[in-house]
KETIVO-811776 format. One record per residue: residue in three letters; x, y, z of N, C-alpha, C, O in turn. Coordinates in pm, whole numbers, padded with zeros to 5 digits, always signed. Example, Ala and Ser with C-alpha at 12.3 -4.5 7.8 and 13.67 -1.06 7.14 Angstrom:
ALA+01319-00569+00780+01230-00450+00780+01320-00330+00780+01424-00332+00846SER+01285-00225+00708+01367-00106+00714+01290+00003+00787+01341+00114+00804
***
This chain:
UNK+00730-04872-07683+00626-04778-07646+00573-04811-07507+00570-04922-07453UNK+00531-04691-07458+00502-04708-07285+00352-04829-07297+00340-04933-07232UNK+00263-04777-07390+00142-04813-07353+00171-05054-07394+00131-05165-07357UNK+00258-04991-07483+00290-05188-07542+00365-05248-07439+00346-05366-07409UNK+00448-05176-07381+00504-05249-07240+00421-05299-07113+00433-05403-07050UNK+00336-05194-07096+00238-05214-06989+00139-05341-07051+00125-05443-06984UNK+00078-05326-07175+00004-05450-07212+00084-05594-07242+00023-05696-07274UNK+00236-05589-07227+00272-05688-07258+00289-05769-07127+00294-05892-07128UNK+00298-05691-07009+00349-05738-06883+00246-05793-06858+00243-05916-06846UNK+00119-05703-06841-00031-05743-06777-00058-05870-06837-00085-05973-06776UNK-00048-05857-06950-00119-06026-07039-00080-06128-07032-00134-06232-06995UNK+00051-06099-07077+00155-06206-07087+00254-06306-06962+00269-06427-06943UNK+00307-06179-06899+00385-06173-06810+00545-06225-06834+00613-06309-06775UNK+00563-06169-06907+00701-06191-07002+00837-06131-06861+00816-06057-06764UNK+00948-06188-06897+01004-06142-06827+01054-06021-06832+01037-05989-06949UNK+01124-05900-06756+01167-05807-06843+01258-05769-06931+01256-05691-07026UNK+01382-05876-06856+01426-05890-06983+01430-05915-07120+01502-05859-07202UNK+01333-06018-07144+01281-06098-07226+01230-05913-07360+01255-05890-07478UNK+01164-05841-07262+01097-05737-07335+01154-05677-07389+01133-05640-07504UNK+01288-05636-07284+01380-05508-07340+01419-05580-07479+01401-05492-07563UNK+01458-05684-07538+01498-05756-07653+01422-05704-07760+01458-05713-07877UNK+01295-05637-07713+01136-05637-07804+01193-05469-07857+01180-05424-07970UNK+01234-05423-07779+01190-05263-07808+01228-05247-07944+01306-05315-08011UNK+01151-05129-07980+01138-05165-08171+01069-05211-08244+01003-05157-08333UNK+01077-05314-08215+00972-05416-08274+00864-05356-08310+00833-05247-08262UNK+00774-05432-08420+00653-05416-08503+00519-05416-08403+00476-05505-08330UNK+00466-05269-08431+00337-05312-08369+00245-05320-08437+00278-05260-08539UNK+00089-05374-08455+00027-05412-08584-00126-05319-08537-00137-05324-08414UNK-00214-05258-08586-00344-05217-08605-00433-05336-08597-00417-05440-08662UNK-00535-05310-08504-00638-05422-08486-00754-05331-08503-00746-05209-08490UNK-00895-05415-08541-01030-05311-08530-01081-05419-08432-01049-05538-08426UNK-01186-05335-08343-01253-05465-08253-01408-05464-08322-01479-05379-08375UNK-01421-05609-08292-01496-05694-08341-01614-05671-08217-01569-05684-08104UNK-01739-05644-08227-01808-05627-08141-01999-05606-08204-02029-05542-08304UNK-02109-05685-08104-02248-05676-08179-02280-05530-08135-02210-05460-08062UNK-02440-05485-08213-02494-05392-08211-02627-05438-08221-02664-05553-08242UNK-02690-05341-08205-02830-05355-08176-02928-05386-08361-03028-05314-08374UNK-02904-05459-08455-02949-05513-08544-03118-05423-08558-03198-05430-08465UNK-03148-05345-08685-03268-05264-08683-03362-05407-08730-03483-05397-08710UNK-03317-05527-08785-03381-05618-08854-03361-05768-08780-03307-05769-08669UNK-03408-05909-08846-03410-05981-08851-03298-06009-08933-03198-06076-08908UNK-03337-05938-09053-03283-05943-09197-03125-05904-09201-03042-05965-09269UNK-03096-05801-09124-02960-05710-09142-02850-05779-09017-02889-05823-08909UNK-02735-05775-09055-02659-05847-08977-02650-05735-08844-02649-05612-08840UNK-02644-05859-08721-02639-05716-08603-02436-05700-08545-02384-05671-08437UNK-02391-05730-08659-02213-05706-08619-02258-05577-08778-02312-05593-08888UNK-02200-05459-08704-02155-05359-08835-01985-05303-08837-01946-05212-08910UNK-01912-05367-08755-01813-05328-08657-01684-05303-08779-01595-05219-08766UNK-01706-05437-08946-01649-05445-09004-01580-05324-09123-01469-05312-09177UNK-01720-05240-09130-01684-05148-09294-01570-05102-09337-01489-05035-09273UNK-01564-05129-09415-01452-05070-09529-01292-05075-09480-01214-04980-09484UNK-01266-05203-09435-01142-05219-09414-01048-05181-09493-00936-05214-09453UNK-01053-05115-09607-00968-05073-09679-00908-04948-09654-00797-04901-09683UNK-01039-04889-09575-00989-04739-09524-00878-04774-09403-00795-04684-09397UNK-00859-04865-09320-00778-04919-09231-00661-04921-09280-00574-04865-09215UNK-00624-04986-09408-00494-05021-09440-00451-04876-09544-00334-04844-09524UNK-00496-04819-09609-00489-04678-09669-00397-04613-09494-00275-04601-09485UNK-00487-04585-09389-00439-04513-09287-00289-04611-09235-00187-04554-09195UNK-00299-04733-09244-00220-04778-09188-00045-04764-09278+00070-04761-09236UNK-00117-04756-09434-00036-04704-09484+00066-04556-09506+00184-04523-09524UNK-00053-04506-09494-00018-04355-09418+00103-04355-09335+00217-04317-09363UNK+00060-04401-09238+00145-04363-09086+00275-04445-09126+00374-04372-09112UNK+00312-04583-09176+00437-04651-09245+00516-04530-09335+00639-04528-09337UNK+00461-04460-09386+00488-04402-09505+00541-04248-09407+00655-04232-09365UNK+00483-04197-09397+00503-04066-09311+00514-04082-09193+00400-04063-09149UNK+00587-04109-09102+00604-04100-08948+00756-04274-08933+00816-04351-09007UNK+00744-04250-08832+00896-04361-08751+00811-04429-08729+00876-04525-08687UNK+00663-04473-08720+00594-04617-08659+00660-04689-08726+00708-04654-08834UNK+00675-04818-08666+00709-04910-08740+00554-05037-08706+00525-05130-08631UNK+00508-04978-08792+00409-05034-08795+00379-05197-08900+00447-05206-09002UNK+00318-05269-08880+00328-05359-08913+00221-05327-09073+00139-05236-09060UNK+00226-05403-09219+00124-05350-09314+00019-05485-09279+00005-05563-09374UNK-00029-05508-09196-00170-05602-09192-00260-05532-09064-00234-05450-08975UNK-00375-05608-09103-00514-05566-09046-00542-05669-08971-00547-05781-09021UNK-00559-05653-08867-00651-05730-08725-00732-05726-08715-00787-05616-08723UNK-00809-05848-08686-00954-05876-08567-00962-05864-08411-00888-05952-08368UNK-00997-05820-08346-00984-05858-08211-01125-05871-08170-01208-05782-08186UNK-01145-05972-08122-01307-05955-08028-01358-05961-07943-01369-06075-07898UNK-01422-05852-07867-01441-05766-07733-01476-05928-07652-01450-05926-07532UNK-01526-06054-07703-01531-06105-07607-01379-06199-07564-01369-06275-07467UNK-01290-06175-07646-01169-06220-07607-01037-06167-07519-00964-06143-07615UNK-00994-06148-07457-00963-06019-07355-00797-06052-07410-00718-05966-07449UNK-00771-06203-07401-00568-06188-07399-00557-06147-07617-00468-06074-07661UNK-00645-06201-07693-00607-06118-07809-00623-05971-07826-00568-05914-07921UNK-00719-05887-07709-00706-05769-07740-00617-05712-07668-00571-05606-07712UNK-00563-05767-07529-00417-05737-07474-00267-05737-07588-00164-05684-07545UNK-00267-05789-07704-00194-05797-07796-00114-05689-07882-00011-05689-07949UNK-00251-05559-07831-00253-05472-07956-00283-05351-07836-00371-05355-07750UNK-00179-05243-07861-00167-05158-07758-00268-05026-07823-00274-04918-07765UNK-00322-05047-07913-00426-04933-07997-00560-05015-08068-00541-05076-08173UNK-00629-05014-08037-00747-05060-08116-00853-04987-08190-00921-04912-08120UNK-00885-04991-08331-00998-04924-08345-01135-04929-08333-01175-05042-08363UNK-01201-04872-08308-01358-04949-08282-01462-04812-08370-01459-04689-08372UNK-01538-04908-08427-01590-04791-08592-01736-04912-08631-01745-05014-08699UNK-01820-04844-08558-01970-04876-08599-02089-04800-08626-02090-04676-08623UNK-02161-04851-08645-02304-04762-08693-02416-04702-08638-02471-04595-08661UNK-02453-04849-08512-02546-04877-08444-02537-04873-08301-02418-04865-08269UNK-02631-04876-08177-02634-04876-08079-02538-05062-08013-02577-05178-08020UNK-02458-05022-07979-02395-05151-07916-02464-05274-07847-02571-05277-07787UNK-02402-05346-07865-02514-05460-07767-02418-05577-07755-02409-05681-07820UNK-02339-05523-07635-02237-05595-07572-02323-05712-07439-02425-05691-07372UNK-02221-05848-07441-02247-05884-07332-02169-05845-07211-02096-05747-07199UNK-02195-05932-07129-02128-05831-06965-01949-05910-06967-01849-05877-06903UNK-01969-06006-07056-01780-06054-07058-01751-05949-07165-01636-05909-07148UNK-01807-05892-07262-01744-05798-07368-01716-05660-07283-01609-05604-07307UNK-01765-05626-07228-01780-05531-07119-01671-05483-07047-01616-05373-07041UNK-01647-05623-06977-01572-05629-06848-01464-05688-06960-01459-05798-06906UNK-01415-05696-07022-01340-05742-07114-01255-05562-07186-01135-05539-07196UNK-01361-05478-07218-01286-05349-07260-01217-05278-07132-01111-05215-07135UNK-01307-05304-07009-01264-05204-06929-01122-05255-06888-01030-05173-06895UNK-01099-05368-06852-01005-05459-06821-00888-05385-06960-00796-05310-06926UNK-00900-05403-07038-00792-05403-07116-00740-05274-07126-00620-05254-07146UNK-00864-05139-07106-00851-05031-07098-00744-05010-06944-00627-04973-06954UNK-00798-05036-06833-00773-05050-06734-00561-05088-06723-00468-05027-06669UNK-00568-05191-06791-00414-05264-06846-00333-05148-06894-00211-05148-06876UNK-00384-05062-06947-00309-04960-07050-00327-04931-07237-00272-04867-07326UNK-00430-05015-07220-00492-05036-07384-00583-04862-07440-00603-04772-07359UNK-00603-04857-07511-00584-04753-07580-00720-04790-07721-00707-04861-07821UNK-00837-04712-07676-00895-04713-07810-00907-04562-07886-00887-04449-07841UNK-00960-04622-08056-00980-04467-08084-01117-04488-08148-01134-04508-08269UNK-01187-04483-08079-01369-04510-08116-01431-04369-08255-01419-04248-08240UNK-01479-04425-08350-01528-04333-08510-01680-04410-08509-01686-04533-08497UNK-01779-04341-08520-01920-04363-08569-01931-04380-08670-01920-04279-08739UNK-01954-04494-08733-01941-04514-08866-02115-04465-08905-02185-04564-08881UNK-02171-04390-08939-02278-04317-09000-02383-04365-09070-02392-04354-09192UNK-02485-04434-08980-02600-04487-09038-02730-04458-09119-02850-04444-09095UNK-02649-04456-09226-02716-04352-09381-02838-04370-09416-02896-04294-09493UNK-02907-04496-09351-03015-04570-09415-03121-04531-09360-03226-04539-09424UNK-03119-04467-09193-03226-04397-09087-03204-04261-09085-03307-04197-09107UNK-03134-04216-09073-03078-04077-09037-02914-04015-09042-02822-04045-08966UNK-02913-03909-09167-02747-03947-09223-02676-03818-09106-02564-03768-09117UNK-02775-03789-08999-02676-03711-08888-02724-03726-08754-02755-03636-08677UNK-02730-03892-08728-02742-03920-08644-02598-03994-08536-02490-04002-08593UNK-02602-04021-08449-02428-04064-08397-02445-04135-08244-02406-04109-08131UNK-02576-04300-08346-02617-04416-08236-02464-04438-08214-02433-04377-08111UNK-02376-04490-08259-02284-04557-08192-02184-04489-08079-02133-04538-07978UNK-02175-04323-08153-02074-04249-08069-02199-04256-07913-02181-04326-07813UNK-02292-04181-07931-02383-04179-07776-02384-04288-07699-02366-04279-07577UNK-02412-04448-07783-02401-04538-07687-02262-04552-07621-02262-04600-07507UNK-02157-04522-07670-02069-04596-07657-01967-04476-07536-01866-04495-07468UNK-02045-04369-07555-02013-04252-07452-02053-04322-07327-01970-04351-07240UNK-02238-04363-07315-02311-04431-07241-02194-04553-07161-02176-04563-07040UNK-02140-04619-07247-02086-04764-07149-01996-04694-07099-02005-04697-06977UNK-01873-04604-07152-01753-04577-07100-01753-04489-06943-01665-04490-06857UNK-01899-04406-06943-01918-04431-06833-01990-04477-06732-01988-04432-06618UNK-02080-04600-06789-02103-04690-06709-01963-04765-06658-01970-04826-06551UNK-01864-04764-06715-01722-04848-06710-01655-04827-06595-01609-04900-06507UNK-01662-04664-06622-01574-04589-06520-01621-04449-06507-01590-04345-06566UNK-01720-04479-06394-01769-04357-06330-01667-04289-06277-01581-04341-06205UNK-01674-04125-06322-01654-04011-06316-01535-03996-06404-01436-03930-06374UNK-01555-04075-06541-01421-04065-06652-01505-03895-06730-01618-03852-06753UNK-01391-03859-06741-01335-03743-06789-01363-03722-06944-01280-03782-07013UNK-01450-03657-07012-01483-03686-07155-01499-03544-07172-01592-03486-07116UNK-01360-03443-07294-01352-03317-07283-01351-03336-07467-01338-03438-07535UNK-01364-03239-07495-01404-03211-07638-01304-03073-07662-01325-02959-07620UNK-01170-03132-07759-01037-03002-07794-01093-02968-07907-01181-03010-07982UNK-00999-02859-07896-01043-02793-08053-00890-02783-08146-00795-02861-08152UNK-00909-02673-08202-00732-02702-08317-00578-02640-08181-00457-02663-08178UNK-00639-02585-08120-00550-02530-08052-00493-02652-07933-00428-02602-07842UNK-00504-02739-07930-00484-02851-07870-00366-02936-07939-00376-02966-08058UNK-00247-02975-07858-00148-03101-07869-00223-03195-07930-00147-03208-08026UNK-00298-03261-07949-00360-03361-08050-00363-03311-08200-00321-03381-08292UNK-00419-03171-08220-00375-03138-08362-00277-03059-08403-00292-02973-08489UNK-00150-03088-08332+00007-03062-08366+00096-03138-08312+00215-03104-08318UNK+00060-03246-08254+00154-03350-08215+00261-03394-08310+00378-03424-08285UNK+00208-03392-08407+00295-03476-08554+00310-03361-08655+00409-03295-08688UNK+00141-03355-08705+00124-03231-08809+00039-03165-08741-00032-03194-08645UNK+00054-03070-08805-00027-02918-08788-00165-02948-08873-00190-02924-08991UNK-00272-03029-08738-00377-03002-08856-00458-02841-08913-00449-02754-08826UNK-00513-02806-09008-00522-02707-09088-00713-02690-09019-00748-02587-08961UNK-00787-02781-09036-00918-02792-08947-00942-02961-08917-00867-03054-08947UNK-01057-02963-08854-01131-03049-08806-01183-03104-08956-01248-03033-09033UNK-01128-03296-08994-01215-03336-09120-01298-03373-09087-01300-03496-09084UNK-01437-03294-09035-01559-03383-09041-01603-03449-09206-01595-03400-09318UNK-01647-03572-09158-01709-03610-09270-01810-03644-09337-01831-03645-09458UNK-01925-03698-09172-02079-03686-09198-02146-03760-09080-02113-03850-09002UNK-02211-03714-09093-02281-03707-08952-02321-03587-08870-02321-03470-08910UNK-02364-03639-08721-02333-03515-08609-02193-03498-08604-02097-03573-08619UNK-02208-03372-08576-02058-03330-08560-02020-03268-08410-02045-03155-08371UNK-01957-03369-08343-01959-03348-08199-01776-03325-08165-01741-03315-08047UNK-01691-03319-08253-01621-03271-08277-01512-03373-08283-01493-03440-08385UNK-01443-03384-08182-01333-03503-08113-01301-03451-07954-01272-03342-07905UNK-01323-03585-07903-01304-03550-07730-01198-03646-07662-01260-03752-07658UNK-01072-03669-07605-01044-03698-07525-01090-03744-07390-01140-03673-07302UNK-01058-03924-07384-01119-03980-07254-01033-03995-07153-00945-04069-07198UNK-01006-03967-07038-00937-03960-06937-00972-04031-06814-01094-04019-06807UNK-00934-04096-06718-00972-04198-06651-00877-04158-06516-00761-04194-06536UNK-00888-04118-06436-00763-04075-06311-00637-04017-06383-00521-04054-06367UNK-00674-03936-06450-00546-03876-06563-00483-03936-06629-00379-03881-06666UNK-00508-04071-06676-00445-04118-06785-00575-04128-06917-00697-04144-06911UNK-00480-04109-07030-00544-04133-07128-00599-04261-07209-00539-04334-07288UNK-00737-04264-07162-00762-04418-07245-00864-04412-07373-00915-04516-07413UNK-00884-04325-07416-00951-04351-07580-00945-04193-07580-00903-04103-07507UNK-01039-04214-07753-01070-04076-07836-01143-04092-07919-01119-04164-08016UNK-01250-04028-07902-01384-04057-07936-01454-03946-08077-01425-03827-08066UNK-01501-03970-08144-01531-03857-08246-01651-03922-08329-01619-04024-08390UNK-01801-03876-08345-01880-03875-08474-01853-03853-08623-01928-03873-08719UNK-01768-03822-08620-01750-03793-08797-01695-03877-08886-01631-03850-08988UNK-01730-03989-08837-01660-04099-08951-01550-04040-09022-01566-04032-09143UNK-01451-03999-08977-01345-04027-09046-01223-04100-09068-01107-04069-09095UNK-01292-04217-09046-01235-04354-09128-01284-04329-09266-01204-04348-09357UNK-01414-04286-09296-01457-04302-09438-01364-04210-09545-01345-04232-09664UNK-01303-04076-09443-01270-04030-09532-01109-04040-09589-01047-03979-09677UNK-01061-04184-09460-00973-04316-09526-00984-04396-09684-00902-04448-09760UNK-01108-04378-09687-01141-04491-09787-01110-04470-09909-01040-04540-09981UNK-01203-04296-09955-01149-04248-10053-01157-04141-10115-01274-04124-10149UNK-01070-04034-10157-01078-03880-10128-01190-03852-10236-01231-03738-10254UNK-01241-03963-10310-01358-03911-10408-01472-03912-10324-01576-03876-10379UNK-01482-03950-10187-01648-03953-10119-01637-03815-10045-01745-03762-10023UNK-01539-03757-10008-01559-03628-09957-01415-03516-10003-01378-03426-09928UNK-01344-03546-10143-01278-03482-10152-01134-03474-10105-01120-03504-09986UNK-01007-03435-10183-00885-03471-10124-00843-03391-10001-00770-03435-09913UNK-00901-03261-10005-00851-03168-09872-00898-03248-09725-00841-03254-09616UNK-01021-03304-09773-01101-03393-09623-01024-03504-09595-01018-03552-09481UNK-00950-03560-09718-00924-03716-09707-00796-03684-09657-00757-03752-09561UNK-00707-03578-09710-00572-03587-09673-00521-03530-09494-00417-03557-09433UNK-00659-03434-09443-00659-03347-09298-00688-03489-09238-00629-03504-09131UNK-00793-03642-09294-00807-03712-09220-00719-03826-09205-00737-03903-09111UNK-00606-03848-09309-00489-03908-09271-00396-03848-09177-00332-03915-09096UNK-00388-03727-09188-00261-03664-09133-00353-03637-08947-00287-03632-08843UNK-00513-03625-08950-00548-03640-08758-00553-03780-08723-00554-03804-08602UNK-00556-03918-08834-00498-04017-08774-00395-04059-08760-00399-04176-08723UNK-00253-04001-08778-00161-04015-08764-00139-03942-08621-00070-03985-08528UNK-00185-03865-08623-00170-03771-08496-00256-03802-08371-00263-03725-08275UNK-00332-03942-08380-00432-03988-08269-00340-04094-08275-00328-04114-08154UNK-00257-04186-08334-00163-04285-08325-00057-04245-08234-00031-04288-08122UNK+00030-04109-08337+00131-04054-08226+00088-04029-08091+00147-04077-07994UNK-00040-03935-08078-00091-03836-07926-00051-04034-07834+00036-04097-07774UNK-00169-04042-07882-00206-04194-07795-00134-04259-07704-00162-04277-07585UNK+00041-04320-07816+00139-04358-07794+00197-04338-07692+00249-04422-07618UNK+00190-04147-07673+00299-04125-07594+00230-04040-07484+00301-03958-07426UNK+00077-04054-07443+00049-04020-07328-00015-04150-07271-00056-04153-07155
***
């Protein structure tokens, strides 16, 4: 894959030969590990973790239906570590709360973004203040362009290569929250994330919290943010 070659050179500095040997090879799903702005004393201020199960359900997905050859395990990566998140040419990033990065976590995403890294940022939906609110998607709009002034943040709809890349999605699975739809981030015309409020990771987890039509449109648009990703 274009985007795993470019992160393998930047990090590593492998030879090229050494790489061409690679092509094929297993690539594995990471979530990044990153703080937030904690409403308590009491409440942990990392929410970055939930429901890893919905991770490996999707990850299963895409093994199952599509040519990834995807690896079946789940990753950590953490924003303050820059050569483990060079590792992983897709990362997910899925929280609740307003971020509260330091300036190496920072300069640590843009850098990796910058490399050819690839996120796909989900608001994980903070039920406990306000169940349609979308702190994490706004902040995290907020850094990307503090990151990289004058990045490109467009919002497709069904008629868009992202929902027919693979499958034909049928609609948009929102699942709760604001619903700000899904937007494409662009950076000097390349593609470096994809951003969306609707937690639908959750509706990874399990088709009894919002139903099988929601759960199954939201396997088949993460398969299709894996493929899009890949190959622009």
């Amino acid at each position: 894959m274009r985007y795993l070659f470019l992160l393998f050179c930047a990090c590593f500095c492998a030879a090229a030969s050494d790489f061409e040997s690679e092509r094929g090879s297993r690539v594995s799903w990471a979530r990044l590990k990153f703080p937030v702005k904690g409403s308590s004393r009491s409440e942990s201020a990392w929410d970055w973790h939930a429901h890893p199960s919905g991770d490996m359900r999707m990850i299963d997905f895409i093994r199952k239906n599509t040519s990834v050859n995807l690896m079946a395990d789940w990753n950590v990566v953490d924003a303050e570590h820059l050569e483990k998140m060079c590792a992983f040419p897709f990362i997910f990033m899925h929280g609740q709360r307003t971020l509260n990065l330091s300036p190496l976590a920072e300069k640590n995403i843009k850098e990796y973004l910058l490399r050819g890294g690839f996120l796909f940022i989900d608001d994980c939906v903070y039920q406990k203040y306000d169940p349609y609110q979308d702190m994490m998607y706004q902040s995290t709009l907020k850094l990307l362009k503090q990151l990289f002034p004058g990045v490109e943040i467009r919002r497709v709809g069904l008629d868009h290569e992202l929902f027919r890349c693979y499958y034909k999605i049928r609609f948009f699975p929102h699942c709760q929250g604001k619903n700000n739809g899904i937007s494409l981030v662009t950076w000097q015309g390349r593609l470096i994330a994809i951003i969306t409020s609707s937690d639908i990771h959750c509706g990874w987890v399990s088709e009894q919290w919002f139903g099988a039509e929601i759960t199954q449109e939201a396997y088949r648009l993460g398969a299709n943010v894996y493929v899009y990703s890949m190959s622009h």
